[in-house]
C-alpha positions in Angstrom: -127.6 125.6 -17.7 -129.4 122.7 -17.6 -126.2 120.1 -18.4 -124.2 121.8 -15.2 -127.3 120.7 -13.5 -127.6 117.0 -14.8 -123.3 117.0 -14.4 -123.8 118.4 -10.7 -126.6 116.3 -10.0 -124.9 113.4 -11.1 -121.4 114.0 -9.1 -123.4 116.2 -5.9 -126.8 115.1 -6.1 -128.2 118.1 -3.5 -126.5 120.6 -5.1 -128.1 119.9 -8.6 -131.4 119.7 -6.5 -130.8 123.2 -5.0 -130.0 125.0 -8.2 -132.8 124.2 -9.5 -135.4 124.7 -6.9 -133.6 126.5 -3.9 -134.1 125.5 -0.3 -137.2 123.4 -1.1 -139.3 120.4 0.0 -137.4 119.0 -2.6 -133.8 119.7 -1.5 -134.4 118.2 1.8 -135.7 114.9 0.7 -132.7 114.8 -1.6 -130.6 115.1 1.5 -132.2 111.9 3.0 -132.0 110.3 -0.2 -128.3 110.5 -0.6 -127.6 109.6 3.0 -129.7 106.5 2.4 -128.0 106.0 -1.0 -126.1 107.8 -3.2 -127.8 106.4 -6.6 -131.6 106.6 -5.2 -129.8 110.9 -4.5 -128.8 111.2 -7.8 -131.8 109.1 -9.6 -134.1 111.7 -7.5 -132.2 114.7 -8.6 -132.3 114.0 -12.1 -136.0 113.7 -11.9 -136.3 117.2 -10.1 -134.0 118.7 -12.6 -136.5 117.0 -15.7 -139.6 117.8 -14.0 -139.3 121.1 -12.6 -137.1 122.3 -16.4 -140.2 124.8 -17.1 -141.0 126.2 -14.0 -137.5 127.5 -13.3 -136.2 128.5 -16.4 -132.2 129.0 -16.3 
């Protein structure tokens, strides 16, 4: 589950974000992020997806 996350994350960086923690804190920054910038969106989702891998397990 986790590579569909990193894949998403890399092509949709809010919808990786969302998957793996919902309609979070998280999710919403994402948003801004990849308004600002796509790669600053995707480098943040790939963080979230890492960071948060044992709280939410698939």
């Amino acid at each position: 589950m986790d590579l569909i996350r990193i894949i998403l994350a890399l092509l949709l960086p809010p919808v990786g974000v969302f998957l793996q923690v919902g309609f979070g804190a998280q999710f919403w920054i994402n948003i801004l992020l990849t308004l600002l910038g796509y790669i600053p969106g995707m480098i943040h989702a790939l963080w979230v997806i890492v960071k948060h891998r044992d709280r939410y397990p698939a």
